[in-house]
DOTOR-105834 format. One record per residue (C-alpha): x, y, z. Coordinates in pm, 1 decimal. Layout:
<vexgus>
<vexgu east="X" north="Y" up="Z"/>
...
</vexgus>
This chain:
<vexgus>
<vexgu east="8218.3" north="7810.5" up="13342.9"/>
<vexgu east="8135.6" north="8152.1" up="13433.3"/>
<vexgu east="8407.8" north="8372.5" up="13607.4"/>
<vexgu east="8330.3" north="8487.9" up="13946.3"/>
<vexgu east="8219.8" north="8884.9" up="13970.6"/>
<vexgu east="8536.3" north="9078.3" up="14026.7"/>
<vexgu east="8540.3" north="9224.5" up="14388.0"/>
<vexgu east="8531.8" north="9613.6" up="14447.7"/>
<vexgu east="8948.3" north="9625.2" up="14551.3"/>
<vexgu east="8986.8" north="9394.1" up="14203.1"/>
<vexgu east="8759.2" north="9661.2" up="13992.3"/>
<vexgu east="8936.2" north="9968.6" up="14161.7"/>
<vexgu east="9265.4" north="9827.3" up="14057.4"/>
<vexgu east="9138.4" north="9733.6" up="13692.5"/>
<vexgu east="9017.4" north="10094.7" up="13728.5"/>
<vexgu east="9335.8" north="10219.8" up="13816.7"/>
<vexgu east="9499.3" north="9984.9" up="13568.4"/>
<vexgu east="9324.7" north="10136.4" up="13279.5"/>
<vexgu east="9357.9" north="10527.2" up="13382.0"/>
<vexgu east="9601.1" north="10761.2" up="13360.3"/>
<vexgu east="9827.2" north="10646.4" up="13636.6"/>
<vexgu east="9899.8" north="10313.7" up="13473.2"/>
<vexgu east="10104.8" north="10478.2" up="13250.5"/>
<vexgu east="10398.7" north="10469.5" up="13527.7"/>
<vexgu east="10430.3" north="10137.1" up="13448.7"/>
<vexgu east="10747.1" north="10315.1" up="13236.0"/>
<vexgu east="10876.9" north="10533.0" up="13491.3"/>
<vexgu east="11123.5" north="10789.9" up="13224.4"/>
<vexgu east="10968.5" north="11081.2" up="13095.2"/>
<vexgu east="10957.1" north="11074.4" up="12701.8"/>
<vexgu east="11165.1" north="11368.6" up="12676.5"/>
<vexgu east="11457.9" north="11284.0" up="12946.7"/>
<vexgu east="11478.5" north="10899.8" up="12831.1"/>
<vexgu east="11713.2" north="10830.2" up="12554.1"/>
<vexgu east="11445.9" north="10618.4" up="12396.3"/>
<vexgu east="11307.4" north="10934.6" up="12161.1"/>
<vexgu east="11692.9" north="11072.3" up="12076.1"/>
<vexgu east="11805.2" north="10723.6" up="11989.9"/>
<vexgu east="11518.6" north="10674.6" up="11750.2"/>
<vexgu east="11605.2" north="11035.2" up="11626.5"/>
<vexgu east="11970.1" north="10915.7" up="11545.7"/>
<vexgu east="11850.7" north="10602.1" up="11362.9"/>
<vexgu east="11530.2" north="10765.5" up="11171.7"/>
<vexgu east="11824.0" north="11069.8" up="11048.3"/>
<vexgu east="12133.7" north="10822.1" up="10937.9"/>
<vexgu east="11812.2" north="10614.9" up="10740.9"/>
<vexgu east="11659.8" north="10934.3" up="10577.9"/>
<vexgu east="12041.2" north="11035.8" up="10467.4"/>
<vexgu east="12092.0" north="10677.1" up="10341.6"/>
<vexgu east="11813.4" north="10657.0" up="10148.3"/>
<vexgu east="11846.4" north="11017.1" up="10021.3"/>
<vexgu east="12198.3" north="10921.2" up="9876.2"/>
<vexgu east="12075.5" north="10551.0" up="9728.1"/>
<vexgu east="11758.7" north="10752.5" up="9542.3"/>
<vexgu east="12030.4" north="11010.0" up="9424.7"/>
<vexgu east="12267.5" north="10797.2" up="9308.7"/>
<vexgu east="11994.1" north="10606.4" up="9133.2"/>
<vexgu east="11912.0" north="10901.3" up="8963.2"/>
<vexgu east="12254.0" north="11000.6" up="8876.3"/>
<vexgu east="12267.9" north="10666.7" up="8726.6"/>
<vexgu east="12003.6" north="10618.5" up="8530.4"/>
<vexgu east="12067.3" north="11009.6" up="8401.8"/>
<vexgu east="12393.3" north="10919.6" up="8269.8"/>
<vexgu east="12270.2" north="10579.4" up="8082.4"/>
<vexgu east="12032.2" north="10805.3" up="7933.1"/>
<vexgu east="12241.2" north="11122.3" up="7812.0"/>
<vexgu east="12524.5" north="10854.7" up="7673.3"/>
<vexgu east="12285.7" north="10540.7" up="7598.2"/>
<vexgu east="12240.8" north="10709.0" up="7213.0"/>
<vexgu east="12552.0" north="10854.7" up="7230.3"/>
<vexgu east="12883.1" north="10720.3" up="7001.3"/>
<vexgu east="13239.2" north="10884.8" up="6944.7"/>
<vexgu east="13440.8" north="10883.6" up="6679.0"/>
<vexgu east="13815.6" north="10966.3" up="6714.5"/>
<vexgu east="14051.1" north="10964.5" up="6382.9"/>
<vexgu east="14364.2" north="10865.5" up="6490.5"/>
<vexgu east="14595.6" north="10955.7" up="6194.1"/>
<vexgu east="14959.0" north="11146.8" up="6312.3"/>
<vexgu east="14918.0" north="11379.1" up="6009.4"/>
<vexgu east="14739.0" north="11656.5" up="6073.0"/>
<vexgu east="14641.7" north="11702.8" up="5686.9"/>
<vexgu east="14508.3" north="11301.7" up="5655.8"/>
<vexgu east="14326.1" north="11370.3" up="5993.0"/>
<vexgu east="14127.3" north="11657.7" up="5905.4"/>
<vexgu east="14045.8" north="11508.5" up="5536.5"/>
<vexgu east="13928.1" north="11182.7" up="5707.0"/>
<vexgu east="13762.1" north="11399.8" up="6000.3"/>
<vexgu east="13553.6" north="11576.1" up="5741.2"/>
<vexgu east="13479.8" north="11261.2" up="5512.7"/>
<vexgu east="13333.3" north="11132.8" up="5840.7"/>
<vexgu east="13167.5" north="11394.0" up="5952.4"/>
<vexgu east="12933.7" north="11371.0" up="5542.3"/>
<vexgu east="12943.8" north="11030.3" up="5566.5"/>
<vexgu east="12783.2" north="11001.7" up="5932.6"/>
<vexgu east="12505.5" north="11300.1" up="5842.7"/>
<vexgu east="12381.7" north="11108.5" up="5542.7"/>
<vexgu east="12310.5" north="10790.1" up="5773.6"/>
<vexgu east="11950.4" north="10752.0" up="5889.3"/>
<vexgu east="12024.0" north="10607.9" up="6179.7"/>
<vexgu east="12240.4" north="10893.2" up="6310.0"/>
<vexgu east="11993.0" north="11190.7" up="6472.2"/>
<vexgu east="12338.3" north="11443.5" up="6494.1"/>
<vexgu east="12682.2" north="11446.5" up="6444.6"/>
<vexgu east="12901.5" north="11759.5" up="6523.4"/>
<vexgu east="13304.0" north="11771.5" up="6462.9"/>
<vexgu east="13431.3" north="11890.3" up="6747.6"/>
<vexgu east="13644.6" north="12223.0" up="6710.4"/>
<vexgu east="14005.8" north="12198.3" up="6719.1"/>
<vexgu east="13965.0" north="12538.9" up="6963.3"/>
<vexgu east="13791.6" north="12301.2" up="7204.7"/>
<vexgu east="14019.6" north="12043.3" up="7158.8"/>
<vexgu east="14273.6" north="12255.3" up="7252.4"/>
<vexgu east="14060.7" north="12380.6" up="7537.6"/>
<vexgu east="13975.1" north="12055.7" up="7693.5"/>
<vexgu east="14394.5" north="11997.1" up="7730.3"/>
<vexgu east="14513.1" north="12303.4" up="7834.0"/>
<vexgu east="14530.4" north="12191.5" up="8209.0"/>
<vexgu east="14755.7" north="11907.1" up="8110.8"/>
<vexgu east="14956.7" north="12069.7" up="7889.2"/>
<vexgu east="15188.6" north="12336.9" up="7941.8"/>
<vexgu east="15076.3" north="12588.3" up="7643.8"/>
<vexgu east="14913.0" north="12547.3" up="7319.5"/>
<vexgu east="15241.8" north="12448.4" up="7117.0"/>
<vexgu east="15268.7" north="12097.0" up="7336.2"/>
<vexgu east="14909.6" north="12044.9" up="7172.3"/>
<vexgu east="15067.3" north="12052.4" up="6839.1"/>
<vexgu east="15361.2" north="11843.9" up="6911.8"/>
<vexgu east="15146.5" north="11541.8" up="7061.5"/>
<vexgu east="14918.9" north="11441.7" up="6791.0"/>
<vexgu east="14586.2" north="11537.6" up="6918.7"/>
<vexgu east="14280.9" north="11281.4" up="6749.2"/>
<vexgu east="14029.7" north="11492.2" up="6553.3"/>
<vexgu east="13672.4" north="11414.4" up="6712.1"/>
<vexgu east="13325.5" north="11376.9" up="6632.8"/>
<vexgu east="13028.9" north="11320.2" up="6878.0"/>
<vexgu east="12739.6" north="11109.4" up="6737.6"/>
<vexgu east="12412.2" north="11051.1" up="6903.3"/>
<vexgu east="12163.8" north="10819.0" up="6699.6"/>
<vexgu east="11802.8" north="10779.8" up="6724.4"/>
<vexgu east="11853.3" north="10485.6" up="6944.4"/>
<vexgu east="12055.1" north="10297.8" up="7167.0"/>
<vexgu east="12446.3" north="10265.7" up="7100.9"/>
<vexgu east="12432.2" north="9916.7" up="7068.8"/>
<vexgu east="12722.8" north="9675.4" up="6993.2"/>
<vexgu east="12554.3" north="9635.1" up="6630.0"/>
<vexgu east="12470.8" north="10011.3" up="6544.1"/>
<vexgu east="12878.1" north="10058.7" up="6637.9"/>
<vexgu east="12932.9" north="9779.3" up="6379.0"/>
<vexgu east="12699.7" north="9967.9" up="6145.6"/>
<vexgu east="12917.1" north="10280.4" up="6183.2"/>
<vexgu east="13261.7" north="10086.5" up="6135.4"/>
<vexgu east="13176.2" north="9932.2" up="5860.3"/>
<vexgu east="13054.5" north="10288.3" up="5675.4"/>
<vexgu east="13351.5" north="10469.0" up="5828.5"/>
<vexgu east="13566.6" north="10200.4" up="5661.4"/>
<vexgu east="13641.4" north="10341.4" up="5338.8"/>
<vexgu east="13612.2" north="10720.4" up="5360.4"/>
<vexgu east="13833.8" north="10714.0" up="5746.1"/>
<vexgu east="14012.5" north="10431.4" up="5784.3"/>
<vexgu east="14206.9" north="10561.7" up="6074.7"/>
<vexgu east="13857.4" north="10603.8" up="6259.1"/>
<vexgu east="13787.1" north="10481.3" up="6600.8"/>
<vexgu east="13408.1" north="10445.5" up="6729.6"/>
<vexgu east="13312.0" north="10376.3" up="7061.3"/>
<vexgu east="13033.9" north="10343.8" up="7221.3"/>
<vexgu east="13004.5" north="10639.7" up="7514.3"/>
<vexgu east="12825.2" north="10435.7" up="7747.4"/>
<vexgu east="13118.1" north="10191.4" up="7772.7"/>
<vexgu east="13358.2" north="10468.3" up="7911.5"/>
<vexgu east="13105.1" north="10496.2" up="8228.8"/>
<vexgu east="13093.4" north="10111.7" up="8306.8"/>
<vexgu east="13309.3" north="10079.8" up="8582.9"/>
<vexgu east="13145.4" north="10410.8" up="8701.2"/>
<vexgu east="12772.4" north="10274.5" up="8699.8"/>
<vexgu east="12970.3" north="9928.9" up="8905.6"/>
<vexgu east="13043.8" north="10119.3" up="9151.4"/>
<vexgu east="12709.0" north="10366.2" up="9139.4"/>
<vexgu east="12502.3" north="10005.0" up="9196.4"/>
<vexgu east="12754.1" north="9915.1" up="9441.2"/>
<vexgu east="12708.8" north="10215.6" up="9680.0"/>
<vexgu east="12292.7" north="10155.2" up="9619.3"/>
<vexgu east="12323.6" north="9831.6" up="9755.9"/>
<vexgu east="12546.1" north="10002.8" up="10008.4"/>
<vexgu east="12252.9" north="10243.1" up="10081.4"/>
<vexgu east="12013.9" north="9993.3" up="10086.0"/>
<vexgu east="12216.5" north="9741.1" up="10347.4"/>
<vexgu east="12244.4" north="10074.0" up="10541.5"/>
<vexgu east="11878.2" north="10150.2" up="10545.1"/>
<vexgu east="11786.6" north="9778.4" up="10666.5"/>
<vexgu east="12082.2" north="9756.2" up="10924.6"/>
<vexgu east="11984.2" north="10092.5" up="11083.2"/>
<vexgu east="11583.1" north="9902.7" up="11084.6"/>
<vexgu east="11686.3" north="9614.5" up="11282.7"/>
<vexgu east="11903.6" north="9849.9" up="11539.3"/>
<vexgu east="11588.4" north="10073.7" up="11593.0"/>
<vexgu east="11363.4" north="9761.0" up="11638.9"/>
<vexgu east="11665.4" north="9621.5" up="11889.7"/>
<vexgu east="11685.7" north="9985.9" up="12088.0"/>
<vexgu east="11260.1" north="9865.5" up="12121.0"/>
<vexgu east="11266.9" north="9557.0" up="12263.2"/>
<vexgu east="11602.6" north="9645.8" up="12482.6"/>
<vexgu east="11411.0" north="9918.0" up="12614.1"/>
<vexgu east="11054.1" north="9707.7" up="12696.9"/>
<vexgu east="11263.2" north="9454.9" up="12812.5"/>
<vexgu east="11401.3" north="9691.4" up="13053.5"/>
<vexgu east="11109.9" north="9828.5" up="13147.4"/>
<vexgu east="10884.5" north="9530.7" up="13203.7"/>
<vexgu east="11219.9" north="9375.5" up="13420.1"/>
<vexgu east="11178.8" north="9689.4" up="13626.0"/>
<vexgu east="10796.3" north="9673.9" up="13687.5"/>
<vexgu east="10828.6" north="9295.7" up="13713.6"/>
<vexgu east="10577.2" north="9306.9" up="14010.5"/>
<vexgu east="10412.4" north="9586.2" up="13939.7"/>
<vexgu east="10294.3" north="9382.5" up="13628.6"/>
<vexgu east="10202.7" north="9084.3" up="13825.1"/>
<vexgu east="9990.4" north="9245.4" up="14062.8"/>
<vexgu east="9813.8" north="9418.5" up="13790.1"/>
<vexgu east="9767.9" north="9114.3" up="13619.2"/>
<vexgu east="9612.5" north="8921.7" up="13926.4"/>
<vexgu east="9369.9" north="9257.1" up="13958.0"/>
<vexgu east="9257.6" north="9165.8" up="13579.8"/>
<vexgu east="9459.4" north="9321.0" up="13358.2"/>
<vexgu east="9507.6" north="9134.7" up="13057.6"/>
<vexgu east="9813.6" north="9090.9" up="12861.6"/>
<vexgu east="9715.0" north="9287.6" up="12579.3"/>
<vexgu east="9609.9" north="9636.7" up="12833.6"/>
<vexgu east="9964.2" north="9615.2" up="12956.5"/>
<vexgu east="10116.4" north="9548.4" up="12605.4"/>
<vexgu east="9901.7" north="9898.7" up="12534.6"/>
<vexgu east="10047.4" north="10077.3" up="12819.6"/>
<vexgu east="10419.2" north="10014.9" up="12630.3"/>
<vexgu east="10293.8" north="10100.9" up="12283.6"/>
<vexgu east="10131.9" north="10424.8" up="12407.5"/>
<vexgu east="10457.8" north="10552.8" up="12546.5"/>
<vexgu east="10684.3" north="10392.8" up="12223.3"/>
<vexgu east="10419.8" north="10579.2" up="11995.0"/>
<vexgu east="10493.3" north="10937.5" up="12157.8"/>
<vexgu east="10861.0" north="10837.4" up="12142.8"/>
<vexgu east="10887.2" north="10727.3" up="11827.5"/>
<vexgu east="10677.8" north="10991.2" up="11684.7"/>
<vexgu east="10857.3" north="11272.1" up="11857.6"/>
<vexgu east="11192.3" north="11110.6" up="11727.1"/>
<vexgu east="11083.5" north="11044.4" up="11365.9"/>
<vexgu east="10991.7" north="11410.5" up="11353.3"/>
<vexgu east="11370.0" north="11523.9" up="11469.5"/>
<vexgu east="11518.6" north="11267.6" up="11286.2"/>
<vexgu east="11307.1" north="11376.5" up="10976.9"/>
<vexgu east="11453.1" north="11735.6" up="11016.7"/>
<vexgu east="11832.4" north="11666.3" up="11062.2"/>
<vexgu east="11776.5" north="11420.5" up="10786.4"/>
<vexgu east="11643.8" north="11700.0" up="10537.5"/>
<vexgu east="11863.2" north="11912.9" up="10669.0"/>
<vexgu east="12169.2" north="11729.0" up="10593.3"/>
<vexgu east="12022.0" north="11648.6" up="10234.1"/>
<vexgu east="11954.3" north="11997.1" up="10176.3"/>
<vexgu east="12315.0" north="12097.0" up="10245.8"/>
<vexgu east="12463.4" north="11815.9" up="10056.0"/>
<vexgu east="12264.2" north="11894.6" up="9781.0"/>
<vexgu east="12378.2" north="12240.0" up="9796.7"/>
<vexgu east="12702.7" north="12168.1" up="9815.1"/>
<vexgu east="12698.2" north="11962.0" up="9501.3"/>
<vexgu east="12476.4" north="12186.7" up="9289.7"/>
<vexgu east="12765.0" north="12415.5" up="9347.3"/>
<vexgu east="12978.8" north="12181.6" up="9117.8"/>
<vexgu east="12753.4" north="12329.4" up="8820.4"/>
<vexgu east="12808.2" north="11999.2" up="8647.3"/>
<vexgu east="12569.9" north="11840.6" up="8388.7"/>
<vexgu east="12558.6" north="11544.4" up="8546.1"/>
<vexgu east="12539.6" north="11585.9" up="8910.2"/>
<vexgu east="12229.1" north="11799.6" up="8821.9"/>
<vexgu east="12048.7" north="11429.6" up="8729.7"/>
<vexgu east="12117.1" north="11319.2" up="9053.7"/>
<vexgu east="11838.5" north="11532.5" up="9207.7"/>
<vexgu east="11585.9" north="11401.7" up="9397.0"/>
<vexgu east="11204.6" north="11433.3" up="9227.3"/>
<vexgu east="10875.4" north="11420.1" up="9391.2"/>
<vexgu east="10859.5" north="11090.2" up="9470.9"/>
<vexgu east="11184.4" north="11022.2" up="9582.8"/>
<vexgu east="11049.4" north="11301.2" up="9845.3"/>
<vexgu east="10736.9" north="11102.0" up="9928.1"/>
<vexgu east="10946.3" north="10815.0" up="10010.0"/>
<vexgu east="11185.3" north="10952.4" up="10219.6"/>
<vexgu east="10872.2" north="11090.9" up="10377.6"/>
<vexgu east="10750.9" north="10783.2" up="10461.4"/>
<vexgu east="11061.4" north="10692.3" up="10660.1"/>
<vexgu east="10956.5" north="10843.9" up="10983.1"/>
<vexgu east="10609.8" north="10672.4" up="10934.6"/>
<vexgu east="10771.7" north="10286.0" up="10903.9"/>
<vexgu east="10983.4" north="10356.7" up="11184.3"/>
<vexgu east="10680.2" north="10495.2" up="11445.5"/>
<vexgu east="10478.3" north="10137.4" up="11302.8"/>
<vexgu east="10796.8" north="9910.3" up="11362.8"/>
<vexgu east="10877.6" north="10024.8" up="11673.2"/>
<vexgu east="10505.4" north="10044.0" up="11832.7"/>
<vexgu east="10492.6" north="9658.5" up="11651.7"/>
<vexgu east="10800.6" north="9572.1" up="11837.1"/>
<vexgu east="10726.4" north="9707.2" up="12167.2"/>
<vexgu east="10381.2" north="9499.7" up="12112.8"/>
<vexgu east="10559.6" north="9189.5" up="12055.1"/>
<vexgu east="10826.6" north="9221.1" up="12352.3"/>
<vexgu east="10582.6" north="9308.7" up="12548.3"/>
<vexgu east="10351.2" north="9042.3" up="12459.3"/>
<vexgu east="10613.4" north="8772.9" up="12478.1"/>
<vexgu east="10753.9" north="8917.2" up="12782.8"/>
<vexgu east="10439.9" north="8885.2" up="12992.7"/>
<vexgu east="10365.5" north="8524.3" up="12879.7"/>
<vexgu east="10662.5" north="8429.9" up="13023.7"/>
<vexgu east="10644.9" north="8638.9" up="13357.1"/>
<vexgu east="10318.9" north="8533.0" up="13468.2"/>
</vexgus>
């Protein structure tokens, strides 16, 4: 059955419905409701989460692969005589292996160096036996059988040697690296449910206040999906205008924090820079949040007006 021809009064109101003055259906400006700042808030604490997981992801995976080929060998002996003969017998024994890409006995100068802040002067360094030491990276990974490999050569020519595998001195360090990504990560989703809840609080608000408003436009022949518009257009120029802010303090804090620790000058830290991509996705932060929140607002809004009328 064919709907009746809308009257003149019911196509003026569609009319009206559809222009430029249904868009009072949300009475706050964009720029003096608290819609666009809280979005701000939300799309800056996300872009500094995920800036720190990506970076600590990178400072991980840095570190497994500086130490993942990487063994030392400490000769324990109290005498410094027996320790420098076995230190040396090491040192031709380990550079005639295959399997080892470089071996370098470190200096007793460096030694030395490296314990100066604990100790008081350089005659404490020869009253505490200090173990002679040689770093060892093979051509692959530092695996529990290339160690094996290593004892078992070491055996005879330093028997007071100790290998170890570098990569097992940073365990409990890469724990608690994956820990604080996971951290990050819960972050990043919590602060994506409390934007999409700031949404829907704020259509529900809005469609509460224009209860009637709605109604009446609805009898005139609005449809449910012209006034879910009217919501998303406003949400879009909110969230937009937020994402961009947020975006900014976000960098902005990045920047500064990456400043801060580049100032360290420490091998390490430098791995934990953020490359290209990590860029592109924290790019794309600002995007997700202007499609989640335009989604939510479409759903409320939808929902909503089923209800109502």
């Amino acid at each position: 059955m064919s709907q009746p021809p809308l009257s003149d009064a019911a196509r003026a109101g569609q009319s009206a419905f559809t222009g430029d003055k249904a868009r009072a259906l949300i009475p706050q400006a964009r720029l003096a409701g608290p819609m666009p700042w809280v979005l701000a808030i939300m799309v800056a604490l996300t872009v500094l989460a995920a800036g720190a997981g990506l970076s600590l992801g990178n400072l991980a995976g840095g570190a497994r692969s500086e130490l993942s080929g990487g063994a030392t060998v400490q000769i324990l002996d109290a005498d410094p005589a027996t320790r420098a003969q076995q230190a040396q017998a090491a040192q031709e024994a380990l550079q005639s292996m295959d399997m080892v890409a470089q071996s370098r006995l470190v200096p007793q100068e460096e030694l030395d160096a490296l314990l100066e802040p604990w100790l008081d002067n350089a005659g404490d360094a020869e009253t505490v036996p200090v173990p002679a030491l040689i770093d060892v990276r093979l051509g692959g990974r530092a695996t529990p059988e290339a160690i094996d490999r290593l004892r078992d050569r070491l055996a005879d020519v330093a028997p007071d040697a100790r290998i170890d595998a570098q990569s097992s001195w940073l365990q409990p360090v890469f724990s608690a690296l994956r820990s604080l990504q996971y951290l990050a990560l819960a972050l990043v989703l919590l602060l994506a449910v409390t934007s999409a809840a700031a949404v829907f609080l704020a259509a529900r608000s809005a469609l509460g206040n224009n209860r009637e408003t709605i109604a009446i436009v609805h009898l005139l022949g609005g449809t449910d999906g012209q006034i879910a518009q009217l919501f998303q257009r406003a949400v879009l120029f909110d969230s937009m205008l937020g994402g961009a802010v947020g975006l900014v303090l976000g960098l902005a804090a990045i920047l500064g924090l990456g400043y801060q620790f580049a100032a360290l000058d420490s091998g390490m830290i430098a791995s934990a820079g953020l490359d290209w991509l990590d860029w592109i996705l924290i790019a794309l932060i600002p995007i997700l949040g202007v499609v989640l929140a335009v989604a939510t607002a479409r759903f409320t809004v939808l929902a909503a007006v089923r209800k109502m009328l």
